[in-house]
N, C-alpha and C positions, 0 to 999 in steps of 0.2 A: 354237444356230443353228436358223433357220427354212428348211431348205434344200430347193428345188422341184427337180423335175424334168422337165423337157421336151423334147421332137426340137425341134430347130433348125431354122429356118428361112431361107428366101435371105435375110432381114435378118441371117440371122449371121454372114457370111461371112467381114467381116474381122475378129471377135474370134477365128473359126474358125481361119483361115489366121495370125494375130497367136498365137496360141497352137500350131499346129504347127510355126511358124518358130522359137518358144525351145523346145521338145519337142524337136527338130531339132538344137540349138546346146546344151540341156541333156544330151541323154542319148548322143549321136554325137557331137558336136565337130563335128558336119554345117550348113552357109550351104545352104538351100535354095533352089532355082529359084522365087522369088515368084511371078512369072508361071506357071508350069508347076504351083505349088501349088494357084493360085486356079483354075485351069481345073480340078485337079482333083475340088479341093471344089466348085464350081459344077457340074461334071457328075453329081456323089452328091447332091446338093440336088435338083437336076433329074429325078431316077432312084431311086426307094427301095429297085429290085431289085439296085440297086448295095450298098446301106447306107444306113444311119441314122447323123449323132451323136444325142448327148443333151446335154442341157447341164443342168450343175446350179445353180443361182441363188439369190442371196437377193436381196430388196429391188431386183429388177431389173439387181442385178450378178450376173454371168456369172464365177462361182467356177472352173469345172470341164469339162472335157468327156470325153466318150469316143467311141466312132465303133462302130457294130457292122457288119460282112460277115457274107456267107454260104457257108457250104463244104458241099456235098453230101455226104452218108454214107453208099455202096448199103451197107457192111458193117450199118447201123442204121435203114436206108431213115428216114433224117430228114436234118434241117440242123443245123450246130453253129452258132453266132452265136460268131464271132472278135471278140474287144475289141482293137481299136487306138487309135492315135495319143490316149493315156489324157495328161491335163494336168489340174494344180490349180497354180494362182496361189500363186507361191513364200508368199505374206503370210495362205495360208486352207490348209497344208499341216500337215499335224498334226491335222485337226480333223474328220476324220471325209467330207466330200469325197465322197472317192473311194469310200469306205463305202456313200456314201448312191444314187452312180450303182449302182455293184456291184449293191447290193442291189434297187437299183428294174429292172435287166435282169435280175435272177436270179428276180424276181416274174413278169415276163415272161414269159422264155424257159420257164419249169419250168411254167406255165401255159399254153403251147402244144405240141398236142399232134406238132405236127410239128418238132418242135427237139426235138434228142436231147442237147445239152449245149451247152457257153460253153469257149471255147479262149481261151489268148490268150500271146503273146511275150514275153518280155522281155530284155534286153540282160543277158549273162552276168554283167558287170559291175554293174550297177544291184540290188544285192544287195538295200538301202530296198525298192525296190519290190517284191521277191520276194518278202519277207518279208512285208510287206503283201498280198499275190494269196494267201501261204500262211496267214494269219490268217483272211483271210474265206473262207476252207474252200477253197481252190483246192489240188489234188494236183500235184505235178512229172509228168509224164508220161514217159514210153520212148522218146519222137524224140526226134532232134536234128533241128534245122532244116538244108537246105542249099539253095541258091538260085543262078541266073542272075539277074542284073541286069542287064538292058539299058540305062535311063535313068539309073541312079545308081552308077558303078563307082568305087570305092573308092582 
């Protein structure tokens, strides 16, 4: 595979949104608010102090994406770059993908001098992809997550 990596642009918005609605429906059993998704993602396009995706591509198809935020560090006076809303096209899963974003943020991030690491979630359940985060050198960490949610209550 020849596979590129690029930030997304407002042109991406509905392969963008079109892959966090099965991300959504794959990994929660979650129907998301279309509407309320797209305003999302149109506000982080519009915003890069929001975040970035990335998308990974071959041949002008759109394989892959990942999304990176930022969380402040005073304990490391840096930034962590958090990888969310992570998707590979159930038909290019197996083949390295997700590998190839990983590694092209981990060039990044380890290369600027104000990012102190790469965080990222995963659904307790979703074992596949832990075990994938724990192959490309990613460590479990000591938190547990805990959370109010106001727009999406369970």
């Amino acid at each position: 595979m020849n596979i590129k990596i690029r930030e997304a642009t407002p042109a991406d918005i509905d392969v963008i949104v079109r892959y966090n609605l099965a991300l959504a429906r794959e990994t929660e059993s979650r129907e998301l608010d279309e509407a309320l998704l797209r305003a999302g993602v149109e506000a982080l396009l519009r915003d890069r102090n929001k975040g970035v995706y990335y998308l990974a591509e071959e041949d002008g198809e759109v394989l892959g994406q990942t999304l990176v935020t930022y969380e402040w560090s005073d304990w490391r006076n840096g930034t962590f770059w958090w990888i969310q809303s992570v998707y590979v096209t159930p038909n290019h899963r197996g083949e390295s993908v997700f590998g190839a974003l990983y590694r092209h943020l981990h060039a990044l991030a380890s290369n600027d001098p104000t990012v102190c690491g790469m965080r990222l979630y995963v659904d307790r359940d979703n074992r596949r992809a832990a075990e994938i985060y724990r192959a490309l050198g990613m460590k479990d960490a000591h938190y547990e997550m805990l959370e109010v949610d106001f727009r999406m209550q369970r």
